[in-house]
C-alpha positions as CSV (number, residue, x, y, z in Angstrom):
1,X,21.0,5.8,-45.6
2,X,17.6,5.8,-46.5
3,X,15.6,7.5,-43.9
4,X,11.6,7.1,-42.8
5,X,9.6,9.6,-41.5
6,X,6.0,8.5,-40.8
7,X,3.1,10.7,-39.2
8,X,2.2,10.2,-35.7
9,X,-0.8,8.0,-35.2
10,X,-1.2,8.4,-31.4
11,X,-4.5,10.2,-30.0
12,X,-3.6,14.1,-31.1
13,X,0.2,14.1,-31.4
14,X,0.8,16.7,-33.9
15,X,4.6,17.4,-33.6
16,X,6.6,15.6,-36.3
17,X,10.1,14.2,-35.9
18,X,11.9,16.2,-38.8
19,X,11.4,19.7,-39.9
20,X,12.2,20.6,-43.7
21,X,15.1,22.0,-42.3
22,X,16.7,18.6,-41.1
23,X,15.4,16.9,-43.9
24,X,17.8,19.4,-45.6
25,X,20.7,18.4,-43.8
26,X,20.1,14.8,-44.1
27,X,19.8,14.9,-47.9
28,X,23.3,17.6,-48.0
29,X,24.8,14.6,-46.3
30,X,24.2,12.4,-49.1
31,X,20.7,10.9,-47.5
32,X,17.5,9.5,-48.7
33,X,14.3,11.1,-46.9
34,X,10.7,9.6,-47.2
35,X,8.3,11.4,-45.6
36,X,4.4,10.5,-45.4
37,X,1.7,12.5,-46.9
38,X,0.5,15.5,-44.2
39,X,3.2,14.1,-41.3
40,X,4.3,17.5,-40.5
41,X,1.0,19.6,-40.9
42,X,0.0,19.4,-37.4
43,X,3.4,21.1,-36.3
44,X,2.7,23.8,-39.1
45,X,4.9,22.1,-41.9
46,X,3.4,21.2,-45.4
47,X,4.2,18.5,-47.6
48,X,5.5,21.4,-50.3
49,X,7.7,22.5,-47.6
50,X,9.4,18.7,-47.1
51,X,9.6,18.3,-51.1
52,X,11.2,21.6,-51.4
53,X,13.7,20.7,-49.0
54,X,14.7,17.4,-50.8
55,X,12.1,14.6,-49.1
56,X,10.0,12.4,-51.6
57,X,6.7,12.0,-49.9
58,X,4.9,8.6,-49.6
59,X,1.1,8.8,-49.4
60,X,1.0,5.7,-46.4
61,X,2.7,4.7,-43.3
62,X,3.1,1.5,-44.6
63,X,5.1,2.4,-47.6
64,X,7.4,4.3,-45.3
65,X,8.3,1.2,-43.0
66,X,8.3,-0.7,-45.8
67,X,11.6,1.2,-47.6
68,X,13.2,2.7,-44.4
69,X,16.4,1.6,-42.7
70,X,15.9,4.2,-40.4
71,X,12.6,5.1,-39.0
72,X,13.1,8.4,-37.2
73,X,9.8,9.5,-34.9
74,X,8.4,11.5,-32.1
75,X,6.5,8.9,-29.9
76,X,6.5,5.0,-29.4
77,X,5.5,2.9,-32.2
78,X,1.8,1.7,-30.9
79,X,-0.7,-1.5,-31.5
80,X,-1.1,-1.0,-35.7
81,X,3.1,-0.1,-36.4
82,X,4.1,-3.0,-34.1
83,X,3.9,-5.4,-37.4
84,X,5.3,-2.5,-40.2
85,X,8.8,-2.6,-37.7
86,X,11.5,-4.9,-39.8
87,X,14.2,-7.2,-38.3
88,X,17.6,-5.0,-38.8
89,X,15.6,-1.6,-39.1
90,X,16.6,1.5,-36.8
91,X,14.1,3.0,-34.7
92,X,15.3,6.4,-33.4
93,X,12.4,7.9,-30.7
94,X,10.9,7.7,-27.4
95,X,9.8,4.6,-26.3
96,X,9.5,4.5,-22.3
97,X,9.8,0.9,-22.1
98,X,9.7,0.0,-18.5
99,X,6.2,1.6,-18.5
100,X,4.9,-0.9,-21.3
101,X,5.3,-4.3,-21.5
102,X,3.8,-5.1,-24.7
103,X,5.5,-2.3,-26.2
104,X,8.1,-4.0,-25.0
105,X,7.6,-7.3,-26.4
106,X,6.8,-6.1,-29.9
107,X,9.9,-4.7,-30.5
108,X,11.6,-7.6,-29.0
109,X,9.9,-9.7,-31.8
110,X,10.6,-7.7,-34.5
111,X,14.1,-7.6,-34.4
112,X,14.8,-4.1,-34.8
113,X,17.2,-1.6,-33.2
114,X,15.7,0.6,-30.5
115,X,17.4,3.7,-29.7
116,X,15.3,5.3,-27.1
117,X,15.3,9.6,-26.8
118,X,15.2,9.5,-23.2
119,X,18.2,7.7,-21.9
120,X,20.8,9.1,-24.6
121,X,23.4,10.8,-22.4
122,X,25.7,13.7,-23.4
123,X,29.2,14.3,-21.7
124,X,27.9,15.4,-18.5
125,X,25.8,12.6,-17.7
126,X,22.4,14.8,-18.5
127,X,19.3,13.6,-20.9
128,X,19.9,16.1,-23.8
129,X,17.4,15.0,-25.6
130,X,15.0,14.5,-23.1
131,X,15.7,18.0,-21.7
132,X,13.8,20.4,-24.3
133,X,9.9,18.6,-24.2
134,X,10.5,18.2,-20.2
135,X,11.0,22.2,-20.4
136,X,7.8,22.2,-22.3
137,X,5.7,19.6,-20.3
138,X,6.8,21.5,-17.4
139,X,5.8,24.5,-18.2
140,X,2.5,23.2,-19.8
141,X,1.8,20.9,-16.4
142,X,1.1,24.4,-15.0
143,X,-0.8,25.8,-17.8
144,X,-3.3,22.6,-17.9
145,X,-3.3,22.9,-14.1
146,X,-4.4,25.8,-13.9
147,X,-7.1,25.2,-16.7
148,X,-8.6,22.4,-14.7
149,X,-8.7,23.9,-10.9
150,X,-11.4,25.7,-12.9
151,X,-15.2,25.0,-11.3
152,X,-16.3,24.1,-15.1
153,X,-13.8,21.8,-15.3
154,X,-14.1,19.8,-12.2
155,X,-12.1,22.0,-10.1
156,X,-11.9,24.1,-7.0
157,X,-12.8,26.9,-8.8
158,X,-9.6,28.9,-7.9
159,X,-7.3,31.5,-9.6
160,X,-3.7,30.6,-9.4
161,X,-2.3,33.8,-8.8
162,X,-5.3,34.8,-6.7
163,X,-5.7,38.9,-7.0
164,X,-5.5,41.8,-4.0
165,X,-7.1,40.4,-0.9
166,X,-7.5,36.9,-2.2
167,X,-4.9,34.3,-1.4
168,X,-3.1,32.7,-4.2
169,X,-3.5,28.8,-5.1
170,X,-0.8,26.4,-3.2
171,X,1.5,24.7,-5.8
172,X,3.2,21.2,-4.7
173,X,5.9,20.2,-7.1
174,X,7.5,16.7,-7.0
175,X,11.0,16.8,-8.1
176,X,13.4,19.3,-9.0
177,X,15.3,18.7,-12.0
178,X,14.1,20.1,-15.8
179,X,10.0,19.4,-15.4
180,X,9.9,20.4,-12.0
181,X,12.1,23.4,-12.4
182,X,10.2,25.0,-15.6
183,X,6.7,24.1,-13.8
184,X,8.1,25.9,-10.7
185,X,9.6,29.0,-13.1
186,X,5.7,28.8,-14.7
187,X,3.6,29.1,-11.5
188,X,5.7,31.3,-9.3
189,X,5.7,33.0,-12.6
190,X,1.6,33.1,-12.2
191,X,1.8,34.2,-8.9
192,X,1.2,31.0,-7.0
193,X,3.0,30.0,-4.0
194,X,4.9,27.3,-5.1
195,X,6.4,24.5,-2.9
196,X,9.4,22.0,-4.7
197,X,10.9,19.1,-3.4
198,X,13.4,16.5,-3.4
199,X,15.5,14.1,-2.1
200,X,19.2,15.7,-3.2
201,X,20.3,18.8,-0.7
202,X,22.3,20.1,-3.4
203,X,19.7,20.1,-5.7
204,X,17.3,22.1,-3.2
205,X,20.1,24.5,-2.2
206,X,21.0,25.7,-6.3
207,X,16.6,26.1,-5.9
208,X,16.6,28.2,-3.0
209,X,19.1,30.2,-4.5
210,X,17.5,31.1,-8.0
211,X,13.9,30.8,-7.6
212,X,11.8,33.6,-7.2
213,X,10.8,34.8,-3.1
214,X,7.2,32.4,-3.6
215,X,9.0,29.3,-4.5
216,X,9.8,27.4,-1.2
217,X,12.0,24.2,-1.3
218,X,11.3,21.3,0.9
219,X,13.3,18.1,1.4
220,X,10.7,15.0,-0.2
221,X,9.2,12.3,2.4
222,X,6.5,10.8,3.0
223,X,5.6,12.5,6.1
224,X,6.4,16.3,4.5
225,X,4.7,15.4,1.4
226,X,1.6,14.2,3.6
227,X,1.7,17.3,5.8
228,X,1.6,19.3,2.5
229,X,-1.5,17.7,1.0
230,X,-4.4,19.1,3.0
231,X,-3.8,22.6,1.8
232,X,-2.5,22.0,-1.5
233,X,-4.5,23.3,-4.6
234,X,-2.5,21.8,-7.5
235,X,0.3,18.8,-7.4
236,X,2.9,18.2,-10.4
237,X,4.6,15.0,-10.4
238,X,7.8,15.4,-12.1
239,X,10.1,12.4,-10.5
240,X,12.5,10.5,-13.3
241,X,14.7,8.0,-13.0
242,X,15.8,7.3,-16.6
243,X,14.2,4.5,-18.5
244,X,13.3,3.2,-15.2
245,X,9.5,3.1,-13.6
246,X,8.8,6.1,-11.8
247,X,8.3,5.2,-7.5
248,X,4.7,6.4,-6.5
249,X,5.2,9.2,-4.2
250,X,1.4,9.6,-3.5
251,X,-0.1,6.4,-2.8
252,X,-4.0,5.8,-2.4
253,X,-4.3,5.8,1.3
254,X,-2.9,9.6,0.6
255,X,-5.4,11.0,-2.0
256,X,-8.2,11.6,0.3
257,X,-6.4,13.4,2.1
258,X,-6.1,16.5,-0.5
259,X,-9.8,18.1,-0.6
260,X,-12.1,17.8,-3.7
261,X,-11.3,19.9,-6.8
262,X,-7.6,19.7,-6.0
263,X,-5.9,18.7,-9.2
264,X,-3.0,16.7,-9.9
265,X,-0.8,16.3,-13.0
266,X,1.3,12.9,-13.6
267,X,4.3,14.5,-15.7
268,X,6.3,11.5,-15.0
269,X,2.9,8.9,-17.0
270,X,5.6,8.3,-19.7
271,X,7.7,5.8,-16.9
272,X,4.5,4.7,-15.3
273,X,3.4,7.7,-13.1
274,X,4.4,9.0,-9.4
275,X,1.1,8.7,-8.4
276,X,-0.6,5.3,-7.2
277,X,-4.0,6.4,-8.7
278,X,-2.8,7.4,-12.1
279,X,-2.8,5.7,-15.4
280,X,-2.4,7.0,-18.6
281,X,-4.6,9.8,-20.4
282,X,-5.5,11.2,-24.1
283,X,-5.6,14.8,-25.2
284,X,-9.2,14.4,-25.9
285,X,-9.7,12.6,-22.5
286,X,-7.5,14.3,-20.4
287,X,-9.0,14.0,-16.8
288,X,-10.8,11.5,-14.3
289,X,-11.3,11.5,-10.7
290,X,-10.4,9.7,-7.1
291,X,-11.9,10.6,-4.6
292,X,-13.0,14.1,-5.6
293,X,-9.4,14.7,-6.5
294,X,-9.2,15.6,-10.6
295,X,-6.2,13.5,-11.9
296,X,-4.3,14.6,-15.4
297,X,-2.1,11.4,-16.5
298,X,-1.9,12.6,-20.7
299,X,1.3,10.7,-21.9
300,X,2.1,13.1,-24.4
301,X,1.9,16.5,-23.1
302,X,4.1,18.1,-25.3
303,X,1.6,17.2,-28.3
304,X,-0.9,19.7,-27.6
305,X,1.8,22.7,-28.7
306,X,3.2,21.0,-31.9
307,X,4.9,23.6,-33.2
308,X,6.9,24.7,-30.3
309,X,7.4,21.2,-29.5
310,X,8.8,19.9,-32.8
311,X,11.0,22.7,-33.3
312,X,12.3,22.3,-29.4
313,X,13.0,18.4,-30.2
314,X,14.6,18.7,-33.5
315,X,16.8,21.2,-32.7
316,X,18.3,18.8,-30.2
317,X,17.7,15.1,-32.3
318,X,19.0,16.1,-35.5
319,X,22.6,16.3,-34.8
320,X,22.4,12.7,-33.3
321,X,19.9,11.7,-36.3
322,X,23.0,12.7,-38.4
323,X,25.6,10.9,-36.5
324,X,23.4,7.9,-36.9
325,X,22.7,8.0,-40.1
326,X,26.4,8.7,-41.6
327,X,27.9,6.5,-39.6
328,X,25.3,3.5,-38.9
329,X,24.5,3.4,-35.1
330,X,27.5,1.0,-34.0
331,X,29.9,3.4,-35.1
332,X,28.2,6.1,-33.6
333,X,27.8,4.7,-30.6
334,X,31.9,4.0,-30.5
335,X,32.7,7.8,-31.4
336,X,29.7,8.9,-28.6
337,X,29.3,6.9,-25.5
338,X,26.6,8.6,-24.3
339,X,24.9,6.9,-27.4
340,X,25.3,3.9,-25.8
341,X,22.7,4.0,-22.9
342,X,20.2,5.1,-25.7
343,X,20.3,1.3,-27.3
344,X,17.6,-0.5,-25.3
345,X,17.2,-3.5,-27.6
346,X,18.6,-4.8,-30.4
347,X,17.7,-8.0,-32.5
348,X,15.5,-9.2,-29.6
349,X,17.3,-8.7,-26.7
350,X,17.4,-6.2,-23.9
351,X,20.8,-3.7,-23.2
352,X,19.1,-1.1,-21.2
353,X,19.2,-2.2,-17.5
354,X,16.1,-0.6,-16.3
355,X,14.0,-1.7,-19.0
356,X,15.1,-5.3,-18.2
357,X,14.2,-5.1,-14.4
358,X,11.1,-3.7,-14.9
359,X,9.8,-6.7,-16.3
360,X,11.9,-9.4,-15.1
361,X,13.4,-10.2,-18.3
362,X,17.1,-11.2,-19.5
363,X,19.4,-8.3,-19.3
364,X,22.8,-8.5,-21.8
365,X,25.1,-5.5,-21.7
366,X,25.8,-3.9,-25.4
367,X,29.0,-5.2,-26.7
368,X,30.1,-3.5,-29.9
């Protein structure tokens, strides 16, 4: 199969869908690699690097759409690649499409085949491949909330771990699966005290047993969430429901009632947000506020630390990439159900329920 890896042309998203290592694995399994000039020097990889390892190198994006049958990338195609996408051409990356509607509809026009990272299943019924940048936007949610509770940046102007005498910062964490897990690991980690809820029992029990003593677990409502948000410092949305839009757990009405400074971070921005007032943020924009409240909605978290990042996603997309390509993604998907939920649209209609309801549009279950 010949195989397309372009650069990443949304605002400061440096990780890059194939290292030189699976670009070696592709091409010892009998594949054809393009990748475009400088696509992998954000995440630390130079063009030398891909060419050693048996990629040709394109100097545009164009060129690499243009001779693809599989275009294999990090983040949804945006505004300028919506035309380069060819009817009958794989598209293997995330595309959150219940959070975009013209996203949406682009790829619905073009014809291609949409396999979407974040609602691939494994055996178990978990997100593999959604699972290693939720670890790192967890863990990061932290690390930029803590950043912006600084006075300089619009904050309260308070440490997270506090020091001897001084009180540490009050964490509120929504959801506990992967995100709000590693954000909960991070800050307790800091020395905050740390709050985590959500709606399964289970879930909150497995918490309460391995968390550290200042992480508390609390069942999620309306009314314990607003009973929380007076005295809160820093709130991490991290609620999923997989390729479905994310419910607002915070509404308006309930922003004013956090005090100024208090920051919150939309982890969940990718499926629309868990927060009323968010909407989507940039790297080089990464905060506005409500109500005295700093809100940080940046879609692509995982971006800012590309060379973790890439090397966290690839170690978990290549196999699938591999599958995909030897096979052709039918096949695949008969050998590997949990392929199956992946395939959001193909040839200009919808097979991912969520995606579908989200918008109101014709649903058709994937018959292969």
């Amino acid at each position: 199969m010949i195989i397309g890896v372009p650069k990443e042309i949304k605002n400061n998203e440096n990780r890059v869908a194939v290292t030189p290592a699976g670009v070696k694995e592709l091409v010892a399994h009998g594949h054809v690699v393009y990748v475009q000039h400088t696509a992998g020097c954000g995440s630390g990889f130079p063009d030398e690097e891909y060419t050693a390892a048996g990629a040709t190198i394109l100097p545009t994006i164009e060129e690499v759409y243009q001779i693809a049958e599989m275009i294999i990338k990090v983040k949804e195609p945006i505004e300028p690649e919506y035309k380069l996408v060819k009817k009958g051409q794989l598209l293997f990356t995330y595309f959150h499409f219940a959070s975009d509607r013209e996203l949406t509809d682009a790829m619905l026009a073009s014809g291609a085949t949409c396999i979407a990272y974040e609602t691939v299943r494994d055996r178990v019924g978990a997100l593999p491949l959604l699972v290693p940048m939720s670890e790192v936007a967890g863990r990061m949610s932290v690390q930029e909330g803590a950043r912006f509770l600084e006075k300089p940046q619009g904050g309260k102007g308070i440490l997270l771990g506090g020091v001897p005498g001084v009180k540490p910062a009050k964490v509120l964490i929504l959801g506990g699966g992967v995100v709000g897990r590693n954000a909960a690991l991070m800050a307790a980690g800091l020395g905050a005290d740390v709050t985590i809820t959500d709606i399964s029992l289970p879930t909150l029990r497995h918490l309460a047993e391995v968390m550290p003593r200042n992480v508390k677990t609390l069942y999620s409502s309306r009314h314990n969430i607003e009973q929380e948000l007076p005295t809160v410092d820093l709130v991490i949305g991290s609620v999923l429901v997989p390729g479905a839009k994310t419910p607002k757990l915070i509404t308006a009405d309930m922003v004013p009632m956090m005090r100024p400074g208090t920051v919150m971070v939309d982890v969940a921005i990718d499926q629309g947000g868990c927060f009323e007032t968010s909407h989507a943020t940039t790297h080089s924009e990464p905060v506005y506020t409500v109500d005295g409240v700093v809100h940080y909605a940046v879609a692509n978290i995982p971006g800012a630390v590309p060379f973790t990042s890439t090397l966290a996603l690839t170690n978990a997309t290549l196999p699938y990439a591999l599958r995909l390509a030897d096979k052709g993604w039918q096949q695949a998907c008969r050998e590997d159900p949990g392929l199956v939920p992946g395939v959001n649209i193909v040839d200009g209609k919808i097979h991912f329920r969520g995606v579908a309801e989200a918008f109101g549009l014709p649903y058709e279950e994937l018959k292969l």
